[in-house]
C-alpha positions as CSV (number, residue, x, y, z in Angstrom):
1,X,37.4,35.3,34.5
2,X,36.8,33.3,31.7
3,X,39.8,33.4,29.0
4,X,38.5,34.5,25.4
5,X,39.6,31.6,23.4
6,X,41.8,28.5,24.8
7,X,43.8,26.8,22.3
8,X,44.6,22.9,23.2
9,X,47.8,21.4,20.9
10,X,51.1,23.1,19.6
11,X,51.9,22.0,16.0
12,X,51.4,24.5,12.7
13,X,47.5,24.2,13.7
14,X,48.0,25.3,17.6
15,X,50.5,27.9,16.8
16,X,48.7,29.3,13.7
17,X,45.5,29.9,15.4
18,X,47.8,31.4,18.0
19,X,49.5,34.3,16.1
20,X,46.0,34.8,14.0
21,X,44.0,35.0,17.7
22,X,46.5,36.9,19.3
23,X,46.6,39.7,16.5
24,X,42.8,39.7,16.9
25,X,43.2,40.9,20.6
26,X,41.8,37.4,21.7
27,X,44.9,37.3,24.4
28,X,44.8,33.2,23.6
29,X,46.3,30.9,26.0
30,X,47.6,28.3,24.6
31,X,48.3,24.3,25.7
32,X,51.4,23.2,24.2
33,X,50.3,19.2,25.1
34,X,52.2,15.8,25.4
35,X,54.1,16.3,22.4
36,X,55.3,19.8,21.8
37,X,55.1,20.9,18.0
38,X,53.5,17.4,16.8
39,X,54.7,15.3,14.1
40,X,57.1,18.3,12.7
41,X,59.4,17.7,15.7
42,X,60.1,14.1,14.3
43,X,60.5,15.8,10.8
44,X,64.5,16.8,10.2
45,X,64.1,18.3,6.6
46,X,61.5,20.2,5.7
47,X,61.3,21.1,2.0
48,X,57.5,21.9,1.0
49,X,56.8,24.8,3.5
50,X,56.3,27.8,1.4
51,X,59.0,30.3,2.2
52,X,61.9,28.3,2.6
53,X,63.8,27.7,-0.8
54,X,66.8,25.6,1.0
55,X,64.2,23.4,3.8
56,X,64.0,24.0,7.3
57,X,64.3,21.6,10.2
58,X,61.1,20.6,11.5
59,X,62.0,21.5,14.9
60,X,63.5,25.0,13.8
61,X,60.0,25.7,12.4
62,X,57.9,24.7,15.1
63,X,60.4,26.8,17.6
64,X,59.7,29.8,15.0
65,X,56.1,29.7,15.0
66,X,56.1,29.3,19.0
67,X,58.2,32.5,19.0
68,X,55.8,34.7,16.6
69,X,53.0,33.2,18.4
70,X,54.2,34.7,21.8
71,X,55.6,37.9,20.2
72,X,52.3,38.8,19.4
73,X,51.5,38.1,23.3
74,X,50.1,34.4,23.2
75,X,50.3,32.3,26.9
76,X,52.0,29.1,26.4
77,X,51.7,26.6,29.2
78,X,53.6,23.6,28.5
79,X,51.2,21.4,29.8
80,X,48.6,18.4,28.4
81,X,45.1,19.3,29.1
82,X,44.0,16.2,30.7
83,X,39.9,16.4,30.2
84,X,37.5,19.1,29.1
85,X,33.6,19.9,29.3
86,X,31.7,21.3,26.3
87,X,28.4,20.4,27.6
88,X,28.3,24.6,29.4
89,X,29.6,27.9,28.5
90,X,31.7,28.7,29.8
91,X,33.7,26.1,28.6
92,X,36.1,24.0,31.4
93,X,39.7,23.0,30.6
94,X,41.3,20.9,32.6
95,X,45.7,20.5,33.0
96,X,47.6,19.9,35.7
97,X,48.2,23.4,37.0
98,X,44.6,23.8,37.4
99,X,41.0,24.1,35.9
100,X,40.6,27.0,33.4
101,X,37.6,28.5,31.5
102,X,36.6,29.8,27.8
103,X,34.3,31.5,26.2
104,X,35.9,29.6,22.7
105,X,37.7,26.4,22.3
106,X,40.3,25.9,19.5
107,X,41.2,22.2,19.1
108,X,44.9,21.4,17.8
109,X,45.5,18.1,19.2
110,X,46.9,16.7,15.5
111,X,47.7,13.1,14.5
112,X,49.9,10.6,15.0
113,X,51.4,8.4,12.6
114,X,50.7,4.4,13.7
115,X,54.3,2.9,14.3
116,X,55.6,-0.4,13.8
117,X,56.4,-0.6,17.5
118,X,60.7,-1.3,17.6
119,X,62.9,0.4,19.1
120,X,65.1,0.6,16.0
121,X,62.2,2.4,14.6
122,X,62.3,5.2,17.2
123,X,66.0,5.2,16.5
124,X,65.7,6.0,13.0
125,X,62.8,8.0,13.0
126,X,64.1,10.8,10.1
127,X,67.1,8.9,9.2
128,X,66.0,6.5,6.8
129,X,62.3,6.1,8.8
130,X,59.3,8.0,7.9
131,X,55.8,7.7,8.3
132,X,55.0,10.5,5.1
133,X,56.4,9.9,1.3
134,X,54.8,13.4,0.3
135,X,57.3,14.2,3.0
136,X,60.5,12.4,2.6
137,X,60.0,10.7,-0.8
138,X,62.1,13.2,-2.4
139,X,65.3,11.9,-0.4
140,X,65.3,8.6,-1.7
141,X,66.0,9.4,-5.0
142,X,67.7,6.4,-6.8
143,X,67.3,4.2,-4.0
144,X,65.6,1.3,-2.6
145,X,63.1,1.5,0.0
146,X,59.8,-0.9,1.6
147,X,56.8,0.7,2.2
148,X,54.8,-1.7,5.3
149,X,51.1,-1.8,4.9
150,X,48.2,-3.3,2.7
151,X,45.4,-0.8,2.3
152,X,45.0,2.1,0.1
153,X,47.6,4.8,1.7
154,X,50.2,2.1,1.4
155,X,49.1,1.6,-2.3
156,X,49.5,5.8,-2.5
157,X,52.8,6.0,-0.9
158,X,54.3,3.1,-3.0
159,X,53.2,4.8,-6.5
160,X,54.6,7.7,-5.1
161,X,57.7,6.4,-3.9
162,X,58.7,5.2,-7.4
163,X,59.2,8.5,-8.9
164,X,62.3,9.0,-6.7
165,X,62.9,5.7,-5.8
166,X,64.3,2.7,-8.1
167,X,62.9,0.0,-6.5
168,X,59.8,0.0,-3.9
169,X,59.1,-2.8,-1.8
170,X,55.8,-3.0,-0.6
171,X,55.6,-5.7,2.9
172,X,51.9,-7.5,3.6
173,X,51.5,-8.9,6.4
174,X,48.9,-10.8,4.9
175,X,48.5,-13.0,1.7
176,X,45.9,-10.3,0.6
177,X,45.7,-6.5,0.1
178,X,42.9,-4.3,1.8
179,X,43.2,-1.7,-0.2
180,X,40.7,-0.6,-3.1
181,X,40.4,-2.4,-6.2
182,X,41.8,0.7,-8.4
183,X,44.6,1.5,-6.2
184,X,45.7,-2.1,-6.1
185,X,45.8,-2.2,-9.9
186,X,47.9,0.6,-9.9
187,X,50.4,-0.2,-7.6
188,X,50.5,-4.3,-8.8
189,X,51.0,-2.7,-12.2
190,X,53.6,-0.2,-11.7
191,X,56.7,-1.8,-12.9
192,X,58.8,-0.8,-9.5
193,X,56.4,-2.2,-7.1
194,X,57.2,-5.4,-5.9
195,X,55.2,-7.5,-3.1
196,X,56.5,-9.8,-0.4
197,X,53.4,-11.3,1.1
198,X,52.6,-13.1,4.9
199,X,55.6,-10.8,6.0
200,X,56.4,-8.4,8.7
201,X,59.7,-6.6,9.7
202,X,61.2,-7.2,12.9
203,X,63.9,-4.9,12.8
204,X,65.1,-2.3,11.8
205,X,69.0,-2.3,10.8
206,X,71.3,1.0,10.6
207,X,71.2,2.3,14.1
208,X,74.9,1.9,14.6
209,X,75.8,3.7,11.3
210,X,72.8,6.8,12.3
211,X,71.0,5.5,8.9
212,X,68.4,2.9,7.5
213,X,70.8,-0.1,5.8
214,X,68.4,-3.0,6.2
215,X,65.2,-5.2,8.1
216,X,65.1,-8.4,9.4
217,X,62.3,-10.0,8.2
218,X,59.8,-12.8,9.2
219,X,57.3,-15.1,7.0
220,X,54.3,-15.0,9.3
221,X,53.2,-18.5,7.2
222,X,55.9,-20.2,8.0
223,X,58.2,-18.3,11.3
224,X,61.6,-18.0,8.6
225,X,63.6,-15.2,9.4
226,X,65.4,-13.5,6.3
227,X,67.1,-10.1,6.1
228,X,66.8,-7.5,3.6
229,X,68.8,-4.5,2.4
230,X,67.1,-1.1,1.9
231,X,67.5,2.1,2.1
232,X,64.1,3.9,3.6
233,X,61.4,2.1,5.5
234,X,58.1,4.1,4.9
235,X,55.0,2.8,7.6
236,X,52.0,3.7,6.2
237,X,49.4,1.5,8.7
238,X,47.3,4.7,9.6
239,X,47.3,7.5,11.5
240,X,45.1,8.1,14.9
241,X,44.2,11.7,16.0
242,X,44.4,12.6,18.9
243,X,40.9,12.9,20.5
244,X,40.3,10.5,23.4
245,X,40.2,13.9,25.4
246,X,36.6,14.8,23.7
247,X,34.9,11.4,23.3
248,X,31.3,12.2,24.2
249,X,32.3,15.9,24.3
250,X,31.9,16.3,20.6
251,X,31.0,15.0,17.2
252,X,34.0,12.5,16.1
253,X,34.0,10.6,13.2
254,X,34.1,6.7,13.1
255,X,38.2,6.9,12.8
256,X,37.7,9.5,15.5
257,X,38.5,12.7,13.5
258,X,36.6,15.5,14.7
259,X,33.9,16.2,12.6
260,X,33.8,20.1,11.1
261,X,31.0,21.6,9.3
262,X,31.3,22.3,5.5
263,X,34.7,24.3,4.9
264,X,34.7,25.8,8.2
265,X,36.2,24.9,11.4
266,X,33.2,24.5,13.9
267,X,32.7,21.7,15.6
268,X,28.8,20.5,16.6
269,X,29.4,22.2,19.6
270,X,29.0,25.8,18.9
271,X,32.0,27.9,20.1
272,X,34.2,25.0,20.0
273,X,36.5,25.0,16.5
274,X,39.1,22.5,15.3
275,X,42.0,22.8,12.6
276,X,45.1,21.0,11.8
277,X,45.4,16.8,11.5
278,X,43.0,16.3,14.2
279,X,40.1,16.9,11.9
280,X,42.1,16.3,8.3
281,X,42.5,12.7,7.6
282,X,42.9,13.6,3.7
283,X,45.9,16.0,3.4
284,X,48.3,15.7,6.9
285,X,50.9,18.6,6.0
286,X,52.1,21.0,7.8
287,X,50.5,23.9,5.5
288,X,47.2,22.5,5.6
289,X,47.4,22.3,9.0
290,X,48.4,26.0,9.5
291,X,45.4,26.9,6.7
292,X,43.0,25.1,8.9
293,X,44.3,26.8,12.3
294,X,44.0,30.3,10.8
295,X,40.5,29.2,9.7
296,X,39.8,27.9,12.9
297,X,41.0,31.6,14.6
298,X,38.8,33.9,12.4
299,X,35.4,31.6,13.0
300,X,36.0,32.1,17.2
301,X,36.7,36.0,16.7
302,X,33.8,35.8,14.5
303,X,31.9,34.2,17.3
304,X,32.6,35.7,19.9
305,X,31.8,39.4,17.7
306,X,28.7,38.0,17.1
307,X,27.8,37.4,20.6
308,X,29.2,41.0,21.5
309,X,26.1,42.5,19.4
């Protein structure tokens, strides 16, 4: 029989939809997918979730909304769906363990931050390493730190870097910035912001010590090799949500952000609703995303009442 609603992805958006879904009677089954809470797992403080005066650990607070989901009798199976079908109702949902169906589709997949691609990187992911300075920013205060990128949310994150940070480094690959004209102008004229053009990092330095001290650096004009001392490295070269899964299944943007319909959470395939990162390439935090999965549970009970009468 087909399940009421199938929730695909397991971070604030997943788990949100989960509890909301569950407390609706929907009996949701939920799809915890290849990375198991999404980019909070790589989070270690958490200070901006309402609720929490003193921060919570970003796995803590995935593992606490996994639990509530499932008190309220949500099915988690730790699996990654690996393709689905939207073209009939009802829908099919692939995984491992088998093929199931749904009369309602929630889609949590999320985002991932681009990395730089080192393995000191991985290494220091939290400890000196973030992809998110609405996130982190707050820990550097009175430091140094580099921000890598050249377009407009590396001309964001810089600006906002400086109000904790005394110094912010900002490495171009290039001799040019992508970004917008206005953001540029800000960030070139903020007295903090500094610039090191046709440069890239090539590692990362701290590993040994469990924190960011440094990066080796290379001119990509002219192959020199320089190190640096710092004290955060902040990547901000995009983010990709995760949506190979439903290419040709449903609308996706030209990033590849599923497309929602004014304010809601439906998708243009009707019965099939989205919430968290995977549709939000604007705000990326974890309460947005747990907004936008509650949202996302009220329009399939909705639906599916709808189609009762």
């Amino acid at each position: 029989m087909a399940e009421q609603v199938i929730i695909i992805g397991s971070g604030p958006a997943g788990y949100t939809a989960a509890v909301y879904a569950a407390r609706a009677n929907l009996a949701p089954l939920l799809f915890s997918g290849q990375e198991p809470g999404g980019q909070l797992t790589t989070t270690t403080d958490v200070e901006n979730f309402p609720g929490f005066p003193n921060g919570i650990q970003g796995p803590e607070l995935v593992a606490a909304m996994r639990a509530q989901a499932e008190r309220f009798g949500t099915r988690i199976v730790d699996e990654a769906v690996t393709a689905v079908d939207f073209s009939a109702r009802p829908f099919r949902v692939s995984a491992p363990s088998g093929d199931f169906t749904a009369k309602t589709v929630i889609i949590a997949t999320g985002a991932s931050a681009k990395r730089l691609g080192l393995d000191s990187e991985k290494a220091l992911y939290g400890k000196g390493v973030s992809a998110c300075a609405t996130c982190d920013g707050f820990f550097f205060k009175g430091k140094e730190v580099i921000v890598v990128g050249g377009g407009d949310a590396a001309m964001e994150e810089a600006n906002f870097l400086t109000r904790f940070a005394t110094k912010v480094t900002v490495v171009v690959r290039r001799d040019a910035l992508r970004a917008s004209k206005i953001m540029q102008e800000r960030a070139v004229n903020n007295p903090k912001v500094a610039f090191l053009w046709n440069t890239e990092i090539t590692d990362i330095l701290g590993a040994d010590v469990g924190h960011v001290t440094g990066v080796k650096l290379r001119n990509t004009a002219t192959g020199e090799a320089s190190e640096m001392k710092t004290d955060g490295v902040f990547s901000a070269i995009g983010h990709e949500p995760t949506t190979k899964l439903f290419a040709g299944q449903i609308e996706l943007d030209a990033k590849g952000y599923v497309v929602t319909k004014n304010g809601t959470s439906a998708t243009s395939v009707p019965g099939v609703f989205a919430g968290g990162d995977v549709a939000d390439f604007r705000y990326r935090q974890a309460v947005t995303a747990a907004g936008t999965g509650c949202m996302a549970a009220l329009d399939a009970e909705k639906f599916l009442e709808s189609e009762a009468h």
